[in-house]
N, CA, C and O of each residue as an XYZ file, in Angstrom:
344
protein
N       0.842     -1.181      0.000
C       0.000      0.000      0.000
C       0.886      1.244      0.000
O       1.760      1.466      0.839
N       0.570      2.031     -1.027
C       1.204      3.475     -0.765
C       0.977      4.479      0.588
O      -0.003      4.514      1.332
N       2.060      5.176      0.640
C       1.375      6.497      1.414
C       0.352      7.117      1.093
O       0.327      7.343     -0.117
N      -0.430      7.460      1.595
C      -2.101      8.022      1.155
C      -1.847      9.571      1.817
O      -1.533     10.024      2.917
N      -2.184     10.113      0.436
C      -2.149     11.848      0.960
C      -3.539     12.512      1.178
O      -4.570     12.072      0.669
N      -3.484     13.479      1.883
C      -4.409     14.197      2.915
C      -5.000     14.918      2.145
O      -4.391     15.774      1.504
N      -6.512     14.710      2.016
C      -7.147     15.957      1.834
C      -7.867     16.398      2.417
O      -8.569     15.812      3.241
N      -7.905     18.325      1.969
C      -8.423     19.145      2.963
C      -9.630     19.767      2.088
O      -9.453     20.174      0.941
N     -10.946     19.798      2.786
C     -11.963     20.193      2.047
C     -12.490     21.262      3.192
O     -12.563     20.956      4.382
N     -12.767     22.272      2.781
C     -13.692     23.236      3.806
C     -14.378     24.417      2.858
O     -14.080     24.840      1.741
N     -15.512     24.787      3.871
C     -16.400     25.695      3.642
C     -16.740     26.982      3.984
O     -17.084     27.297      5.123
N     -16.654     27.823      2.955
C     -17.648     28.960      3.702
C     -15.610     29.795      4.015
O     -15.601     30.664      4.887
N     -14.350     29.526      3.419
C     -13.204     30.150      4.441
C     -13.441     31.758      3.466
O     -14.037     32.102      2.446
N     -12.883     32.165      4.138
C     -12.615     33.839      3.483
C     -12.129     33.935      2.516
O     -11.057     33.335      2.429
N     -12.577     34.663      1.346
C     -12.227     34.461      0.260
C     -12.838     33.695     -0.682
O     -12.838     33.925     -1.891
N     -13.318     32.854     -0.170
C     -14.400     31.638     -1.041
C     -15.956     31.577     -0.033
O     -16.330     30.496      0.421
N     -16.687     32.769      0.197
C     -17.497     32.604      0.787
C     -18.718     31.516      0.010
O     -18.853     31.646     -1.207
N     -19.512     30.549      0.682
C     -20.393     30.044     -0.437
C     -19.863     28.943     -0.969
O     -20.449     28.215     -1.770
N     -18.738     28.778     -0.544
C     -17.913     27.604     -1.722
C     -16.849     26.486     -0.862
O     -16.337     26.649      0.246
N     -16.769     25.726     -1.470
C     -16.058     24.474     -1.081
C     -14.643     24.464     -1.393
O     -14.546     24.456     -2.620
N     -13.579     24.462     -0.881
C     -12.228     24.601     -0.951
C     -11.782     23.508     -0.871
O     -11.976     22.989      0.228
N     -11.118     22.768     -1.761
C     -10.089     21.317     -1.920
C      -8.726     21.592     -1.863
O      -8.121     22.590     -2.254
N      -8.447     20.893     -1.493
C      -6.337     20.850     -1.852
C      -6.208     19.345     -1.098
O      -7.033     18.701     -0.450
N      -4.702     19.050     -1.497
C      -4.250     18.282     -1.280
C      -2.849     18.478     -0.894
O      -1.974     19.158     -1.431
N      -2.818     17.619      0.318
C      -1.612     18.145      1.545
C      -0.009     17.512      0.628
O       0.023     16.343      0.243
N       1.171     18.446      0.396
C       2.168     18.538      0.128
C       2.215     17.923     -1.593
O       3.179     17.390     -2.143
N       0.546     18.264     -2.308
C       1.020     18.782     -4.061
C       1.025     19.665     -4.543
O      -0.023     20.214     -4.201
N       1.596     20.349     -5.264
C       1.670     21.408     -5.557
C       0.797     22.157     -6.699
O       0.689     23.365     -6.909
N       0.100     20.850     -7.495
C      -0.921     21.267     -8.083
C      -1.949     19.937     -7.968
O      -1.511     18.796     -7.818
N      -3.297     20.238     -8.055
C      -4.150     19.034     -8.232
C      -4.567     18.852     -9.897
O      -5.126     19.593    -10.705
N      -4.067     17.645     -9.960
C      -4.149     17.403    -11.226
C      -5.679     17.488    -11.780
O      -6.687     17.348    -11.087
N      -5.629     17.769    -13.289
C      -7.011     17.915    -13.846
C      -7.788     17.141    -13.809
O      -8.906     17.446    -13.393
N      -7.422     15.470    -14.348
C      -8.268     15.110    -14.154
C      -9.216     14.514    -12.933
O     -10.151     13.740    -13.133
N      -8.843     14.971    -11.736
C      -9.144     14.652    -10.879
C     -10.482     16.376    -10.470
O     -11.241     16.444     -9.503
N     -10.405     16.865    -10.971
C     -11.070     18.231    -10.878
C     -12.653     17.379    -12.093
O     -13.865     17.382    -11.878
N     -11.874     16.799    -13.244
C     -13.072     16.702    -14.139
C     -14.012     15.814    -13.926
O     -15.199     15.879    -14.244
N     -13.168     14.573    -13.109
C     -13.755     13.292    -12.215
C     -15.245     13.800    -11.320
O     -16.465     13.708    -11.462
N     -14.243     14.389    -10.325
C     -14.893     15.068     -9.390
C     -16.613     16.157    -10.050
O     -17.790     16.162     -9.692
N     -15.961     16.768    -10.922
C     -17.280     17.265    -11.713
C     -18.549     16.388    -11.975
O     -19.748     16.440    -11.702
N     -17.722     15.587    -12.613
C     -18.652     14.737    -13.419
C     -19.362     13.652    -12.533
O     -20.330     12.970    -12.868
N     -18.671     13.626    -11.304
C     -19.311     12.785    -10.363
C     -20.983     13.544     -9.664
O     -22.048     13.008     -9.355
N     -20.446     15.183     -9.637
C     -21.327     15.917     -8.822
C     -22.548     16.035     -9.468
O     -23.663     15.921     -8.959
N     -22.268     16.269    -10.610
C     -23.502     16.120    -11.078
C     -23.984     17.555    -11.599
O     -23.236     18.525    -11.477
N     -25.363     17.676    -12.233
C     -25.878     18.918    -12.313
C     -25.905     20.170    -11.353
O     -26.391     19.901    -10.255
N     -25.593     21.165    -11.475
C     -26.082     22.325    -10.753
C     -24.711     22.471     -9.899
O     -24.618     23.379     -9.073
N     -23.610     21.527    -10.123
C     -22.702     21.920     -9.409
C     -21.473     22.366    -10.683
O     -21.304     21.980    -11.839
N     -20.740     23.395     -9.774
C     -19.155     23.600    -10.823
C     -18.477     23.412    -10.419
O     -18.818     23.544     -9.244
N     -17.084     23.003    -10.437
C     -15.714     22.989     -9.901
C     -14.962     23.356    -10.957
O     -14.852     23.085    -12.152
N     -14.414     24.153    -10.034
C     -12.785     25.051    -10.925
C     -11.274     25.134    -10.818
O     -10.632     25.596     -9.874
N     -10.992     24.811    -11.508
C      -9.423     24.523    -10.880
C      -8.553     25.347    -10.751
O      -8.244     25.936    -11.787
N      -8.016     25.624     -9.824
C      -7.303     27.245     -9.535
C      -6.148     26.606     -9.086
O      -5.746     27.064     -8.017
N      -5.465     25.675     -9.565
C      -4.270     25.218     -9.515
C      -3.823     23.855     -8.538
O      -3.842     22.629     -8.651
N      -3.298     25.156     -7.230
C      -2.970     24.331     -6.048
C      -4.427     23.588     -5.223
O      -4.405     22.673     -4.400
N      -5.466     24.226     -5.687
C      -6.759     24.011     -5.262
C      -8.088     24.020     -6.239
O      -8.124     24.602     -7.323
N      -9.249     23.216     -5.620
C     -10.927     23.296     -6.400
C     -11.293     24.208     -5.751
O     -11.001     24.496     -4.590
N     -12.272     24.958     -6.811
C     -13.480     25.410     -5.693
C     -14.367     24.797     -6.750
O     -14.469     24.588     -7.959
N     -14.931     24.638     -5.607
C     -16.583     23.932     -5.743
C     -17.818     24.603     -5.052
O     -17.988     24.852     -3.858
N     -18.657     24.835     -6.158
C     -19.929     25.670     -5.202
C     -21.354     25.380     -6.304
O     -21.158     25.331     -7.518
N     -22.142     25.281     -5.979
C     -23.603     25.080     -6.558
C     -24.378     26.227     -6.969
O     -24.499     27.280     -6.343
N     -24.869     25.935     -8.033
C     -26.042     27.039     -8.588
C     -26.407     27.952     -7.702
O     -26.515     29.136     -8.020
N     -26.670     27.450     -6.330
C     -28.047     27.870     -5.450
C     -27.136     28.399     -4.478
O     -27.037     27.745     -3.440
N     -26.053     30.041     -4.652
C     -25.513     30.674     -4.016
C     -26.037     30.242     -2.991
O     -27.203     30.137     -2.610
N     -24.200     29.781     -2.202
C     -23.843     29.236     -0.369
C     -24.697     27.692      0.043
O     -25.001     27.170      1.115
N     -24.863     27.351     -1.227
C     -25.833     25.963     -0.901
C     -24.752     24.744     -0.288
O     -23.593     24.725     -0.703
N     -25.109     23.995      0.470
C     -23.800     23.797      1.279
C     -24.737     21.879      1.752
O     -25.792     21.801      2.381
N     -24.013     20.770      1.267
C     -24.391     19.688      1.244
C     -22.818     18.712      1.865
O     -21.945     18.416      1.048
N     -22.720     18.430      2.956
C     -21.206     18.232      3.501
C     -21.086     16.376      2.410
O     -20.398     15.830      1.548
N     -22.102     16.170      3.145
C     -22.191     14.414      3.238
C     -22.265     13.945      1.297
O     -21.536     13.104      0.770
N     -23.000     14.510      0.810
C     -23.412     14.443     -0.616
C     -21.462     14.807     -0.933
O     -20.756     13.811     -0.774
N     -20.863     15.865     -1.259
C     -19.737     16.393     -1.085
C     -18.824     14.961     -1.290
O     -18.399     14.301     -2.238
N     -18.784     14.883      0.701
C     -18.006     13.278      0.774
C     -18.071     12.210      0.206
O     -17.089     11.510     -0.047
N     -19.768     11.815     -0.199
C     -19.614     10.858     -0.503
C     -19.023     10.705     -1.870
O     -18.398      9.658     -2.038
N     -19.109     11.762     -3.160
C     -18.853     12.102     -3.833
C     -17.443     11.798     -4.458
O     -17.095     11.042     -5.365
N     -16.805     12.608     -3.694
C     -15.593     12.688     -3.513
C     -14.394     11.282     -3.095
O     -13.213     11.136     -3.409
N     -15.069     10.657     -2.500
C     -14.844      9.173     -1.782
C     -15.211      8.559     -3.282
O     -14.295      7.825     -3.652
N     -16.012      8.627     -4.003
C     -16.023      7.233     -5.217
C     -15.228      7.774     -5.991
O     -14.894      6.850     -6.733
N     -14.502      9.010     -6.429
C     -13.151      9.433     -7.080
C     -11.842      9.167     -6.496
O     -10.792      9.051     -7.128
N     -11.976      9.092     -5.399
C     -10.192      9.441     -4.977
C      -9.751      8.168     -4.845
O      -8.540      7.962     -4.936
N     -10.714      7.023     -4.593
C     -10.093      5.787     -4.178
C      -9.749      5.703     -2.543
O     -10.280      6.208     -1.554
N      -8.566      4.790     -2.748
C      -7.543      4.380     -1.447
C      -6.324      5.188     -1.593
O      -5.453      4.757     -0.838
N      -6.004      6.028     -2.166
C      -4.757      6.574     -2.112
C      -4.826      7.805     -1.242
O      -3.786      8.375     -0.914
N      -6.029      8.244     -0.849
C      -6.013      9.951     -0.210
C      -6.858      9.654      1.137
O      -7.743      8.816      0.962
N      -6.766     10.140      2.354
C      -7.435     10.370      2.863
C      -7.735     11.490      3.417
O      -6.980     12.450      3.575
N      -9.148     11.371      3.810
C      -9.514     13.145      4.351
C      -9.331     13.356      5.856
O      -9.637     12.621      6.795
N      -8.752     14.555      5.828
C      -8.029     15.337      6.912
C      -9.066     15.588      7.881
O     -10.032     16.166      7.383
N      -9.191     15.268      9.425
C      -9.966     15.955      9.911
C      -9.400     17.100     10.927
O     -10.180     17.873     11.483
């Protein structure tokens, strides 16, 4: 088994009011297709954007905020290689 790297997801931080913040602990960029995965997993009414070192993710329905939907989401993309930071 590999080392499994950390991810950090949060909501609502300054700067991204309304929106979902991703990164991943010690890469320096998150790769694309893991941004398009992630899209395509969410489904309608949601966007994610890739701003490099980080996603934002936020829904149609300005500050609409779904944690668990999010996780679970996110969990059928990343696999076993990442885990989330608490």
């Amino acid at each position: 088994m590999t080392e499994q790297i950390k991810i950090y997801i949060d909501f609502d931080i300054a700067g991204h009011e309304g929106q979902y913040v991703f990164s991943l602990d010690g890469i320096s960029e998150v790769p694309f297709e893991l941004c398009h995965k992630f899209g395509d997993q969410l489904g309608f009414g949601w966007t994610v954007e890739h701003k490099g070192t980080s996603l934002e993710i936020f829904h149609e329905k300005q500050g609409y905020r779904d944690d668990n939907f999010i996780y679970n989401c996110l969990s059928k993309v990343i696999g076993e290689d990442f885990v989330l930071a608490g």
